[in-house]
C-alpha positions in Angstrom: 52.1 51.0 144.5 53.3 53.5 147.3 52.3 52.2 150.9 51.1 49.2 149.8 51.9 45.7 150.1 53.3 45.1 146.9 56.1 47.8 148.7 57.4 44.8 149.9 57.9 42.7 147.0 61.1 44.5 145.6 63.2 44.3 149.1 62.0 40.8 149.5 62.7 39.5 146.3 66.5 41.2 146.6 66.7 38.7 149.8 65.4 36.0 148.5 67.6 35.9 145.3 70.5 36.6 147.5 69.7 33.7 150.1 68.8 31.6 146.8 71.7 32.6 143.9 74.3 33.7 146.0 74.7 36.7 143.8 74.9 39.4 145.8 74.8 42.3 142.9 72.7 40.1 141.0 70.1 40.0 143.3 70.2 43.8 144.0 69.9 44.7 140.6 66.4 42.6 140.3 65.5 44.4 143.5 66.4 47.9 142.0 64.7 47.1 138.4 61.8 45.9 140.2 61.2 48.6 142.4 61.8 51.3 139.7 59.1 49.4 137.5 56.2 49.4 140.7 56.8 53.2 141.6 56.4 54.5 137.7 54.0 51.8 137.4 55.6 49.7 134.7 56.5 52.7 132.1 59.7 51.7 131.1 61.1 55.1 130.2 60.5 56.3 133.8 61.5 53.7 135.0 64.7 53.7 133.1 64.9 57.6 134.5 64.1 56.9 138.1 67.1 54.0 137.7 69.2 56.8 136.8 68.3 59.0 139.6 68.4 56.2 142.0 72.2 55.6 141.0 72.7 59.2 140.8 71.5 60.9 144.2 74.7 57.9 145.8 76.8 61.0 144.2 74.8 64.1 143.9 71.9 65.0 145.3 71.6 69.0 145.5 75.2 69.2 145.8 77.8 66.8 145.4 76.7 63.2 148.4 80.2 64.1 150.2 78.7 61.3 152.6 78.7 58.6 150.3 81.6 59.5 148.7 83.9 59.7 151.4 82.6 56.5 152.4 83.7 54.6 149.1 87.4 56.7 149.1 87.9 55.3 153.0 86.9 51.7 151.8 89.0 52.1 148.5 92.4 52.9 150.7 91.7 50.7 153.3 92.6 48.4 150.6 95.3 50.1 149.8 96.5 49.9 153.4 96.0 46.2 153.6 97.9 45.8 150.3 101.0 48.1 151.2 101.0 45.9 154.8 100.7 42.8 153.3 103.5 43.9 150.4 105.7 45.2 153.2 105.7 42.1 155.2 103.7 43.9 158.1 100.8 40.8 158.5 103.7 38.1 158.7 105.6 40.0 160.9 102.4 41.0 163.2 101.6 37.5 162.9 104.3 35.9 164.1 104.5 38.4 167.2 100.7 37.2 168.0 100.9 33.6 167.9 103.9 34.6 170.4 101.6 36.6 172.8 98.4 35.0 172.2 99.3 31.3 171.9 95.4 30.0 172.0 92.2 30.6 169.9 90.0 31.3 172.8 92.6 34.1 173.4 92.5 35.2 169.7 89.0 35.3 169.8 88.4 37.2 173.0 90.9 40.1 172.3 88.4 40.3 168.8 85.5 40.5 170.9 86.9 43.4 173.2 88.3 45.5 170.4 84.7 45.0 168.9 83.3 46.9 172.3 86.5 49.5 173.0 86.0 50.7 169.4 82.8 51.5 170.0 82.7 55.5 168.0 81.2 54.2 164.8 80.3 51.1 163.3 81.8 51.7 160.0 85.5 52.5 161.7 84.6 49.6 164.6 84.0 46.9 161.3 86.7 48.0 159.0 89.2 48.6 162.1 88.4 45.9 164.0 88.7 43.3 161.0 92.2 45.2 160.1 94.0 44.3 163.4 91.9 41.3 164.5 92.5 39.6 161.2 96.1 38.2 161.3 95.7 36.9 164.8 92.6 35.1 163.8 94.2 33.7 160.9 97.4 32.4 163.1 95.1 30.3 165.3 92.9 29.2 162.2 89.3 31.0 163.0 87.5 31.2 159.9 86.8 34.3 158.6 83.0 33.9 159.1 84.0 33.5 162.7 85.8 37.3 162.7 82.6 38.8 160.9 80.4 37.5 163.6 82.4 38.9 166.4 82.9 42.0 164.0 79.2 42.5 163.1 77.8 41.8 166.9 80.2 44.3 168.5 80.1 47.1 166.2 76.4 48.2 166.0 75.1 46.0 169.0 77.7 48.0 171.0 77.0 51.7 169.4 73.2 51.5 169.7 74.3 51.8 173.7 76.9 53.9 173.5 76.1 58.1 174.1 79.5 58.9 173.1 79.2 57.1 169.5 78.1 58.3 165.8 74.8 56.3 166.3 74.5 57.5 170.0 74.5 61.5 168.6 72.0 60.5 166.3 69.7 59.1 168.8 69.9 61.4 171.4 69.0 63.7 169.4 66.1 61.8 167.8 65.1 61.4 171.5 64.8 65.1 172.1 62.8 66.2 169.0 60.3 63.1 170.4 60.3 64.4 173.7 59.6 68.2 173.2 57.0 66.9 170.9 54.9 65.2 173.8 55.9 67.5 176.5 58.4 65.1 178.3 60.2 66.8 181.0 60.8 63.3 183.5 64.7 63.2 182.1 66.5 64.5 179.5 67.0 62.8 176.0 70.7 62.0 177.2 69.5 60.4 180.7 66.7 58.2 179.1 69.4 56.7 176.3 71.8 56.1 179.1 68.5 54.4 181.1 67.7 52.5 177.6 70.8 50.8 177.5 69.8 47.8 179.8 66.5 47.6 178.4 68.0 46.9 175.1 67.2 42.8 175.2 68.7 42.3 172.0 72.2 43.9 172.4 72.5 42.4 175.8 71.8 38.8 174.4 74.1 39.2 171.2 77.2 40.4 173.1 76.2 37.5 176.1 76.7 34.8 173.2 79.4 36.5 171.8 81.8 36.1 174.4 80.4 32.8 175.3 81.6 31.8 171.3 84.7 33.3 172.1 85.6 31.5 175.2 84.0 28.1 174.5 84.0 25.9 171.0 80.8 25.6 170.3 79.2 26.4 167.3 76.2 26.2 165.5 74.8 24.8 161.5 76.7 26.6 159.0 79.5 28.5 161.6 80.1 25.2 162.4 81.3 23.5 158.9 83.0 27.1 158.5 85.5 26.4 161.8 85.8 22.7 161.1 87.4 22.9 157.7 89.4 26.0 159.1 90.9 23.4 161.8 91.4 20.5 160.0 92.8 21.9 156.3 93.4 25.9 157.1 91.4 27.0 154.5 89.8 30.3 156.3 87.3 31.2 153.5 86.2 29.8 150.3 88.5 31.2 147.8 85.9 30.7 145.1 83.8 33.3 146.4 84.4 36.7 145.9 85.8 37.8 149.4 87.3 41.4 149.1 90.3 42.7 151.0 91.6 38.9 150.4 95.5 39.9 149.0 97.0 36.4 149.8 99.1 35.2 146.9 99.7 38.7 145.4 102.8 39.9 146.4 106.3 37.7 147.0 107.1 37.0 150.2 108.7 39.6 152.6 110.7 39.0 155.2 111.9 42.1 155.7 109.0 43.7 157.5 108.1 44.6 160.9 105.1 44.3 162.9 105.1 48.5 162.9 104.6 47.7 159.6 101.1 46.9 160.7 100.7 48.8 163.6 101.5 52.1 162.7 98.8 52.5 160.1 96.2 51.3 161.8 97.3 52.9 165.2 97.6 56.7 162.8 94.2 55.2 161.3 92.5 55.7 164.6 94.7 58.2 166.3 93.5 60.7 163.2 90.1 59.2 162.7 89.5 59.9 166.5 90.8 63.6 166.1 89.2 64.6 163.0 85.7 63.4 164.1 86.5 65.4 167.1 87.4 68.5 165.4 84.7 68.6 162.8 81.7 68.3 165.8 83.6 70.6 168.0 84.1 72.9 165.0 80.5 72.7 163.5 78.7 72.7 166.8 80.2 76.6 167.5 83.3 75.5 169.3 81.8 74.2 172.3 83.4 72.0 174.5 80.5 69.4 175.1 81.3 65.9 174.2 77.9 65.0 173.3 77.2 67.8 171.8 80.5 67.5 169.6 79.5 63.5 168.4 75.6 65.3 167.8 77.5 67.3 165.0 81.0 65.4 164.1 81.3 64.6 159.7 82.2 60.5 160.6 82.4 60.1 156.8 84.7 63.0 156.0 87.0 61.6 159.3 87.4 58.2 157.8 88.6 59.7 154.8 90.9 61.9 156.4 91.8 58.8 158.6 92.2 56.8 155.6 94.2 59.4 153.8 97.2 59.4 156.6 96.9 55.5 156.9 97.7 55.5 153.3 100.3 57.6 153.1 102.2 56.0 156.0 101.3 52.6 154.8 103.1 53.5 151.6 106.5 55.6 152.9 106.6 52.2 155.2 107.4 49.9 152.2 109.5 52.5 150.5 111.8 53.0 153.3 112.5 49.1 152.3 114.3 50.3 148.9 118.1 50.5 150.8 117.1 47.1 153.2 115.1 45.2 150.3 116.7 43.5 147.3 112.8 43.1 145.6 111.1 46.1 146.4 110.2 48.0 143.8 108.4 50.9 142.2 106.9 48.9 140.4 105.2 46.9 143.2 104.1 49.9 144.9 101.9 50.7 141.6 100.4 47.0 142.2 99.9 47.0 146.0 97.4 50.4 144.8 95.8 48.5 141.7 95.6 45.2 143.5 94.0 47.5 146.7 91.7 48.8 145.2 90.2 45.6 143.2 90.2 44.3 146.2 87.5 46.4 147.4 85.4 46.7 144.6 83.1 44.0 145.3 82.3 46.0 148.4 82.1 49.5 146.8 79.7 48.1 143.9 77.4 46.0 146.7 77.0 49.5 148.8 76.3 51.7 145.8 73.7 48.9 144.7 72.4 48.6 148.4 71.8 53.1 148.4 69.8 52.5 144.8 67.3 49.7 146.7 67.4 52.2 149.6 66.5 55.2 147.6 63.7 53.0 145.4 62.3 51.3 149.0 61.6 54.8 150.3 60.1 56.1 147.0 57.7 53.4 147.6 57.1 54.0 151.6 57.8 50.5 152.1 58.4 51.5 155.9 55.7 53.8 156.1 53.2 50.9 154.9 55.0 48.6 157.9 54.8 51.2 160.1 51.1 51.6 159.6 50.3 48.0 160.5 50.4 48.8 163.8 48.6 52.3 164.2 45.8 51.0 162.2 44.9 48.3 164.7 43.7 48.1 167.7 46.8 46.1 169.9 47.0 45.1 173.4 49.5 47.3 175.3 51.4 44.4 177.4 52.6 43.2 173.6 53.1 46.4 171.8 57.1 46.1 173.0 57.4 42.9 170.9 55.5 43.7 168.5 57.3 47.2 167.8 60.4 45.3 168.3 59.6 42.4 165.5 58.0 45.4 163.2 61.1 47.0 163.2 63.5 44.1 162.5 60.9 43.2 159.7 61.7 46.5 158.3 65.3 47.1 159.1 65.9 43.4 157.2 63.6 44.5 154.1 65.2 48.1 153.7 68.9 47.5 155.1 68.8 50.1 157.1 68.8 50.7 160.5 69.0 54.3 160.7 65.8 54.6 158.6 64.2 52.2 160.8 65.2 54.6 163.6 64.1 57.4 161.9 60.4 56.1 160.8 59.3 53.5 163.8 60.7 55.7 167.5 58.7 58.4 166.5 55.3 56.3 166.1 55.9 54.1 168.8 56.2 56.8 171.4 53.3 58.1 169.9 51.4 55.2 170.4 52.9 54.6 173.9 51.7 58.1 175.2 48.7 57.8 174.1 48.2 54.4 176.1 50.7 54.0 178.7 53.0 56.4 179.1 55.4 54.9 181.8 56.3 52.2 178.8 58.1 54.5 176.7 61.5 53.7 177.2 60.9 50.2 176.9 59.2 50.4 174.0 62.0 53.1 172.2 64.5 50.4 173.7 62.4 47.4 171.4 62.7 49.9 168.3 66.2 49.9 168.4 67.0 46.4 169.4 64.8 45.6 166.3 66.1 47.6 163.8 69.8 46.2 164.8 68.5 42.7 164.7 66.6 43.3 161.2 70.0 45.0 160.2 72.5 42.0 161.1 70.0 39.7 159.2 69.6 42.1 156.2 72.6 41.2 153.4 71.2 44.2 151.4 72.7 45.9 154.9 75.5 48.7 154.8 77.3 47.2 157.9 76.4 43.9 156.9 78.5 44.6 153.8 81.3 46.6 155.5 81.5 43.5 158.7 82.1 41.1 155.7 84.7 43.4 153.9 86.6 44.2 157.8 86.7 40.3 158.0 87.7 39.5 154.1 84.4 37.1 153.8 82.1 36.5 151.0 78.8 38.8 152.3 76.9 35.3 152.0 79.1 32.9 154.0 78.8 35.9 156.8 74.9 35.9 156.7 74.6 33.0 156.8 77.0 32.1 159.4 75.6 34.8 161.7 71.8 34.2 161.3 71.2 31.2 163.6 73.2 33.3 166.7 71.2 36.5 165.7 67.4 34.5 165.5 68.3 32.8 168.6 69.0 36.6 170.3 65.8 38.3 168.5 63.7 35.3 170.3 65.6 35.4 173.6 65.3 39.6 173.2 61.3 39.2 171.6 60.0 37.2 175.2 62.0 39.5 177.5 59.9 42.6 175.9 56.6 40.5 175.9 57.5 39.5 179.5 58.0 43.2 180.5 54.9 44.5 178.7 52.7 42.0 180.4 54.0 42.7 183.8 54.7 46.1 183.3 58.3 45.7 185.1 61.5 46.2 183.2 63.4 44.3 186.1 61.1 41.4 185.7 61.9 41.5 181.5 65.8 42.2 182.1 65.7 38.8 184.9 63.6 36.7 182.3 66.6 37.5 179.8 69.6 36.7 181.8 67.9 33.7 182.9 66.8 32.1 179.3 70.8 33.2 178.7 71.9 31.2 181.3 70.0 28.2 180.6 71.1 28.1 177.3 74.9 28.5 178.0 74.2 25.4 180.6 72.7 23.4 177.7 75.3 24.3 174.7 78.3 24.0 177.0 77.0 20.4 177.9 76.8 19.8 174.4 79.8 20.5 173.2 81.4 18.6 176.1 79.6 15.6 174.9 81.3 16.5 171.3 84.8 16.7 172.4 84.0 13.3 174.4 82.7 11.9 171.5 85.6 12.7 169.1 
């Protein structure tokens, strides 16, 4: 079943159920079984091994998966953090200050937006950090929490697929040089040509374009929509029936007695040590030398969360206990909840990502993108489309395999082979469509690591955020999809880059009329 079509059946059938049931786990685990079954071809003893080993290689695989693992610790105590700041009266405090400083929603949901680009190292930190301090502002001016994972999820990855100074930016660059010393190109260095990528990437230029034009205007579209209107008119910022992790309201008295440092001093110390550590580890493992791109080529992100994580935590808790001498009803006991109720609060999260590695393990067992990516080397393709085309391939198979990185890994190395071989003076274009695809095909995906972590920063149901963000994503993909086919047919990047600003325009023109008509008619 390896490299076939029927590769496809197990990711897809994961979506579909998702889209369908709603059941995020539930559909996973059909995805998982399913794809265990096709790779030993239905013997259900291997397959009930190579389950196992799926599972298994998320926490050792030839040594103990340090990545993975510090990835679920630094999830687990970001709920911790929230909990202690929401026990210690930090969010009301914070929150009263904002509503102070930032009276208006369009102001709420700007400053989201810019932290979304200024945190711009990692997508993980940018999702969980960004949803940490954006999300008590936001909930002052009543913007539903679908709302914050759109502006989360299109500022974290959008913005660090640009970004040379970034965790994704390392890993590109040097993706770029192994490609370039592999067909002899000497025209510019693999730093230059990702700097020179940047504004041929169609699809982060449109998503951040209609991100800040969400921010500053009202309008919204099909599901977002309903989502904003009921947070308006009866407050209620999520649906409370869903599962929605790092949601604490409700678990702890109130508190008056905290401070909005309450707040900010985690989440500054969050940063502040984040920042160092992954600074440290890359200038440490790269033989102490003081290159900033080569430091992000070889800086541990996970193991800086955790360390990140670890000092949030701490400070988060000595905050609340300094309240024993101010605070008639804090408590050692509480403290022991604020942990327990932390960590539940995550574990929806931590049991969708360890689900979403096991699919990601089983989909590359069965060369699911090796199949995709052959689609377009065994054919013969015109080379004014073979930028779209790379760029719809790869969202295809970022969406069915959740991952991005993989994407990355399988498509920039065939499409600049295919590019050389035809027209070389279309290869950054066309490595510029492989990553604006597999970003796309990520924020679609809700088998998707930062899918899964935008919806955990902004404490929404994985769902509500896919769904929410998937009419503002297609609409970007198309605007992105006819600025590469323009470019490819006229062989001019200007010419692609123009066609893009001006569909963007056009369209801003047309929504804002709409929604003035709205406000006139109500």
């Amino acid at each position: 079943m390896e490299n076939t079509i029927f590769s496809l059946l197990p990711p897809l059938l994961a979506i579909i159920m998702v889209l369908v049931t709603k059941r995020v786990i539930l559909s996973l685990g059909v995805g998982i079984v399913s794809a265990a079954l096709l790779v030993e071809n239905f013997a259900p003893v291997d397959s009930l091994l190579l389950l196992w080993e799926s599972f298994r290689t998320s926490f050792w695989e030839e040594g103990l998966n340090a990545y993975n693992i510090y990835i679920l610790l630094f999830i687990l105590m970001l709920g911790v953090v929230t909990a202690f700041v929401s026990l210690s009266g930090g969010s009301t405090a914070f929150a009263a200050w904002a509503i102070k400083k930032i009276k208006t929603r369009r102001g709420s949901k700007l400053l989201t937006a810019f932290l979304g680009i200024l945190i711009f190292v990692d997508d993980y930190f940018n999702a969980l950090a960004v949803g940490q301090i954006a999300r008590p502002i936001t909930d002052s001016h009543r913007i539903s929490r679908a709302k914050l994972s759109y502006f989360i999820d299109s500022t974290s990855a959008p913005v660090c697929v640009v970004s040379p100074v970034s965790s994704w930016g390392a890993f590109l660059i040097s993706q770029l040089g192994v490609i370039f010393a592999t067909h002899a190109v000497t025209a510019y260095t693999p730093l230059e040509a990702f700097v020179l990528m940047a504004p041929m990437n169609f699809y982060v230029l449109a998503t951040l374009a209609i991100v800040f034009f969400l921010a500053w205007t009202d309008f919204d579209l099909m599901e977002m929509k309903k989502h904003e209107k009921k947070a308006i008119e009866t407050g209620e910022l999520f649906d409370s029936s869903k599962p929605n992790p790092g949601n604490l309201q409700g678990n702890f008295p109130e508190n008056n007695y905290g401070k909005v440092l309450d707040l900010v001093l985690p989440i500054v110390s969050l940063i502040v040590v984040t920042l160092f550590a992954m600074f440290w580890t890359g200038y440490s493992l790269s033989g102490y030398q003081l290159n900033l791109f080569v430091i992000f080529e070889n800086t541990d992100v996970p193991f800086s969360l955790f360390i990140g994580g670890l000092v949030a935590t701490i400070l988060a808790i000595a905050l609340y206990v300094r309240q024993f001498n101010t605070n008639p009803e804090a408590s050692v006991n509480l403290v022991w909840k604020a942990i327990v109720t932390g960590i539940r609060s995550m574990l929806p999260a931590i049991f969708i990502l360890i689900f979403a590695w096991s699919l990601s393990f089983l989909i590359n067992a069965l060369e699911t993108g090796v199949f995709l990516a052959n689609l377009v080397t065994d054919n013969n393709i015109p080379v004014g489309v073979i930028p779209a085309l790379l760029f719809v391939l790869t969202a295809f198979m970022a969406f069915a395999t959740g991952s991005s990185w993989g994407s990355f890994g399988i498509l920039l190395p065939i499409g600049a082979s295919i590019i050389m071989a035809i027209e070389p003076e279309l290869l950054l274009p066309v490595l510029a469509a492989v990553l604006a695809g597999a970003v796309f095909g990520d924020h679609c995906s809700p088998i998707s690591d930062t899918t899964i972590m935008s919806a955990t920063g902004a404490g929404v149901n994985v769902i509500d955020h896919v769904m929410t963000q998937l009419p503002y994503a297609i609409i970007s993909a198309i605007i992105a999809a006819i600025g590469y086919l323009v470019l490819g047919l006229t062989d001019s990047i200007l010419i692609g880059l123009v066609s893009v600003i001006g569909i963007l325009i056009v369209l801003f023109v047309v929504w804002n009329a709409k929604s003035k008509k709205e406000m006139e008619a109500n």
